[in-house]
SERO-4910 file (N, C-alpha, C, O; in steps of 0.05 Angstrom, whole numbers):
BEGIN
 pado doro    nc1    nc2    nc3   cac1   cac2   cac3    cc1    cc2    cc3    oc1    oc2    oc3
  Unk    A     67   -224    416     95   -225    423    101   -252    435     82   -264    447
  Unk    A    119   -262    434    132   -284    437    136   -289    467    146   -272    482
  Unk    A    127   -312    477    133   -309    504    159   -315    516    162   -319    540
  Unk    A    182   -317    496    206   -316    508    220   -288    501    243   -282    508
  Unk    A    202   -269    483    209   -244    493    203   -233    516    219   -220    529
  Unk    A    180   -238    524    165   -230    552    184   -241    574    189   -226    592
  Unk    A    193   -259    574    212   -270    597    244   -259    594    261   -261    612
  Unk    A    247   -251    577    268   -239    568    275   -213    581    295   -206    594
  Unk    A    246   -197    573    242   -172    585    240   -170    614    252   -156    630
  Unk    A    226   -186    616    219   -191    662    249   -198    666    264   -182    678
  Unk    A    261   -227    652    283   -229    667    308   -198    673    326   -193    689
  Unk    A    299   -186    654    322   -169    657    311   -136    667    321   -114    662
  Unk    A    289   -142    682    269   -117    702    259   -108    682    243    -93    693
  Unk    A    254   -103    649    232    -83    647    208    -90    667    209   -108    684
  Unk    A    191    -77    662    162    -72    672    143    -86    645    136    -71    627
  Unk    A    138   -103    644    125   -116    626     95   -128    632     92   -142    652
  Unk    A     76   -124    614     45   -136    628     44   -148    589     56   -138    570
  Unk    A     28   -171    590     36   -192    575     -4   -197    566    -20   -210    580
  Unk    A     -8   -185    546    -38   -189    534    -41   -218    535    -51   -226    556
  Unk    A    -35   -232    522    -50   -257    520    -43   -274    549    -54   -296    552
  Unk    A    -29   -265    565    -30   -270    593    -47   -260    613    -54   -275    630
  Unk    A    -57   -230    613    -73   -217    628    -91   -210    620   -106   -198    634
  Unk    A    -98   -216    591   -119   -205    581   -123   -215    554   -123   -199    535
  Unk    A   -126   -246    550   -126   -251    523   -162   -245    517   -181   -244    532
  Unk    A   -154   -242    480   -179   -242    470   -191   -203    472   -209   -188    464
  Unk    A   -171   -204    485   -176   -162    482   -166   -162    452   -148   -175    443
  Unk    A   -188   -138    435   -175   -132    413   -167   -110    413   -167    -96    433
  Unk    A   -155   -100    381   -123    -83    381   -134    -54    396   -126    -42    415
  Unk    A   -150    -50    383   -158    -24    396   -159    -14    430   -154      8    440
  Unk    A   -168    -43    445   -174    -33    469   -138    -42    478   -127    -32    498
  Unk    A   -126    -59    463    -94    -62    471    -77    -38    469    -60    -33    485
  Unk    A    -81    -28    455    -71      5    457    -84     16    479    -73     16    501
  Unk    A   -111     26    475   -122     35    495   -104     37    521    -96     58    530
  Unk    A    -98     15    531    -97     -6    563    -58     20    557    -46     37    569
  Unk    A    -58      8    537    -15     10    541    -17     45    537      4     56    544
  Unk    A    -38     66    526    -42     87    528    -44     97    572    -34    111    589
  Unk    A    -52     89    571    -81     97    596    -48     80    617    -46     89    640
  Unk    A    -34     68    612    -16     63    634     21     77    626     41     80    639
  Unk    A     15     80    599     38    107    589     64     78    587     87     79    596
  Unk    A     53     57    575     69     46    567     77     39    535     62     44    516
  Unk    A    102     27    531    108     19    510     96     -6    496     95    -27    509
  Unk    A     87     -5    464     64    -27    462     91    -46    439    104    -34    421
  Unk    A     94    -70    444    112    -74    432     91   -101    410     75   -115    422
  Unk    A     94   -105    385     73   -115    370     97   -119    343    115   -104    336
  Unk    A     86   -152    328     91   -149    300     62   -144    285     62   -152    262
  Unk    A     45   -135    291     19   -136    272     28   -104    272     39    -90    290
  Unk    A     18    -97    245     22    -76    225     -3    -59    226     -5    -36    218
  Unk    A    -25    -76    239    -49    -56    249    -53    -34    264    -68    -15    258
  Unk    A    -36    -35    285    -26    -19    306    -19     12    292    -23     34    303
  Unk    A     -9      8    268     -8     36    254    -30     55    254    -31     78    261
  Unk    A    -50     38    242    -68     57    233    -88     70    251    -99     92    251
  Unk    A    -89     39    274    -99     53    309    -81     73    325    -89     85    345
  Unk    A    -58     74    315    -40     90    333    -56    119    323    -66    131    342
  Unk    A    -58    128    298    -62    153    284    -84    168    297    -86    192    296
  Unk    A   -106    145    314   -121    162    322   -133    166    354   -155    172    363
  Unk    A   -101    157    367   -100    168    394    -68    193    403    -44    189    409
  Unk    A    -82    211    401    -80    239    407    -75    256    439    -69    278    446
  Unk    A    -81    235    452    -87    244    487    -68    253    497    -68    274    511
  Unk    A    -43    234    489    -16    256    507      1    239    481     -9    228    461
  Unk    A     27    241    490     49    223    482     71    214    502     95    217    500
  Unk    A     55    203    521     79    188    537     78    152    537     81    135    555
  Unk    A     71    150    510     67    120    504     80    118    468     86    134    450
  Unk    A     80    101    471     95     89    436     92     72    435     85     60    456
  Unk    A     94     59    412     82     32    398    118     31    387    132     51    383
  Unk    A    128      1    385    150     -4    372    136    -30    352    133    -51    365
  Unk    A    130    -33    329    128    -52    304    154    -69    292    171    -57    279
  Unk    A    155    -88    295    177   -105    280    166   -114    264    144   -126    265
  Unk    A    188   -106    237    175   -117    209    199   -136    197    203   -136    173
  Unk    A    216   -155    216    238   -171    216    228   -195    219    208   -199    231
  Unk    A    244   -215    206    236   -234    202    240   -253    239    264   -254    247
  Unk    A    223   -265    254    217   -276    270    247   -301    272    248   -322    258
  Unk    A    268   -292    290    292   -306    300    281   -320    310    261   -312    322
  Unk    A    286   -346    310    292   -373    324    282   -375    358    291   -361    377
  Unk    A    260   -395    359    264   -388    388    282   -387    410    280   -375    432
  Unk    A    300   -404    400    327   -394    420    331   -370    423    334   -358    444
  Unk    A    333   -358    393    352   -322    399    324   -292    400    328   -268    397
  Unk    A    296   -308    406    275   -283    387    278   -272    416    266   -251    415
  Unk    A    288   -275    441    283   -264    468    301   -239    471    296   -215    476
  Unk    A    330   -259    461    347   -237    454    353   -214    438    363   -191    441
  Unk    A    344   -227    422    348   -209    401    324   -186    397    330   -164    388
  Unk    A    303   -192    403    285   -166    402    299   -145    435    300   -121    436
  Unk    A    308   -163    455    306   -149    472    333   -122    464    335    -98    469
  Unk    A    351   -149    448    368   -120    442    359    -99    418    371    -78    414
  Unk    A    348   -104    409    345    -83    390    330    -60    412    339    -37    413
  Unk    A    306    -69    432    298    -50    443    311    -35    469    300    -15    478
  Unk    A    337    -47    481    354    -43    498    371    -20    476    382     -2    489
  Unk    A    374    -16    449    394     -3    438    387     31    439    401     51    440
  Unk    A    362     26    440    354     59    449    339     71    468    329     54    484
  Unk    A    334     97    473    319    100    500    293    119    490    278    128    507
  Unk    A    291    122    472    261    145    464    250    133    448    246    139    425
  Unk    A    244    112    461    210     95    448    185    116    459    169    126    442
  Unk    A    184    120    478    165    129    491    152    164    473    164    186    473
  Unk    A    129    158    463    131    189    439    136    182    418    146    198    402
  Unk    A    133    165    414    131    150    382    130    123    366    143    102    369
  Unk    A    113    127    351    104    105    336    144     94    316    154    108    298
  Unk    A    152     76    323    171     61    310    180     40    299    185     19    310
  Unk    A    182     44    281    185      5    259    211      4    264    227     22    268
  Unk    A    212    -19    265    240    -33    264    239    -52    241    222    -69    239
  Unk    A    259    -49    223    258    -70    199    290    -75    197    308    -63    209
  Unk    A    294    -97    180    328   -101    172    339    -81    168    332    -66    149
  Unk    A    363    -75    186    380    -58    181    371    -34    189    390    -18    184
  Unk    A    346    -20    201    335      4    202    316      4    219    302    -15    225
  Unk    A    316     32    232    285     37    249    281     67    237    297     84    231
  Unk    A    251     65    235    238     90    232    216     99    253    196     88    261
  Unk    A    227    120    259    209    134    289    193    161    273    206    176    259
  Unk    A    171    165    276    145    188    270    138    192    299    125    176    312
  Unk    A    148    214    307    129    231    345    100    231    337     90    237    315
  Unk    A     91    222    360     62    212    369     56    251    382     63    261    404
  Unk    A     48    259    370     42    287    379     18    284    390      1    270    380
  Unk    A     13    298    413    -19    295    432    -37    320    420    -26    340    411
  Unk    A    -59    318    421    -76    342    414    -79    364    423    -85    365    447
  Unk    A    -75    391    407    -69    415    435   -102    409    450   -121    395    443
  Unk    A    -95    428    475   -111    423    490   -133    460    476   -155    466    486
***
């Protein structure tokens, strides 16, 4: 993620922790992991994240959001992702693409116990 999304996000209070700032060189798996295990939102353009999402099951108070949009300008990429993710409130419980013109959300269902 862009680090003028990340400043984007802080500037405007999300709660944001920034991988290649706190933890570069972690790979995808344990980057879920981390945004699992703290019930946060994993925000990512890599398309990998799909197929690692499929096989954590533990609860669902975490979501992954994927942009499959073409990378705005660094002037506007702060803004403009922040609003797409400011436009809704149930990230959290699901895996969701965002592409031109569209988002698609699939619930992250947890494993019965």
């Amino acid at each position: 993620m862009p680090e003028a999304v990340v400043q984007a996000l802080t500037n405007a209070d999300h709660d944001v922790e920034w991988v290649r700032l706190n933890s570069p060189g972690m790979v995808d798996a344990e980057v879920l992991a981390w945004a699992i295990q703290d019930d946060r939102v994993l925000l990512t353009f890599d398309k990998d994240f799909g197929d690692i999402a499929r096989t954590y099951r533990q609860s669902d108070a975490w979501g992954v959001i994927l942009f499959r949009i073409s990378m705005p300008s660094i002037a506007q990429v702060g803004p403009a992702i922040m609003a797409l993710i400011d436009a809704r409130d149930d990230w959290i419980g699901h895996f969701s693409v965002i592409e031109p013109g569209r988002i698609r959300m699939r619930a992250i269902a947890a494993s019965p116990s």
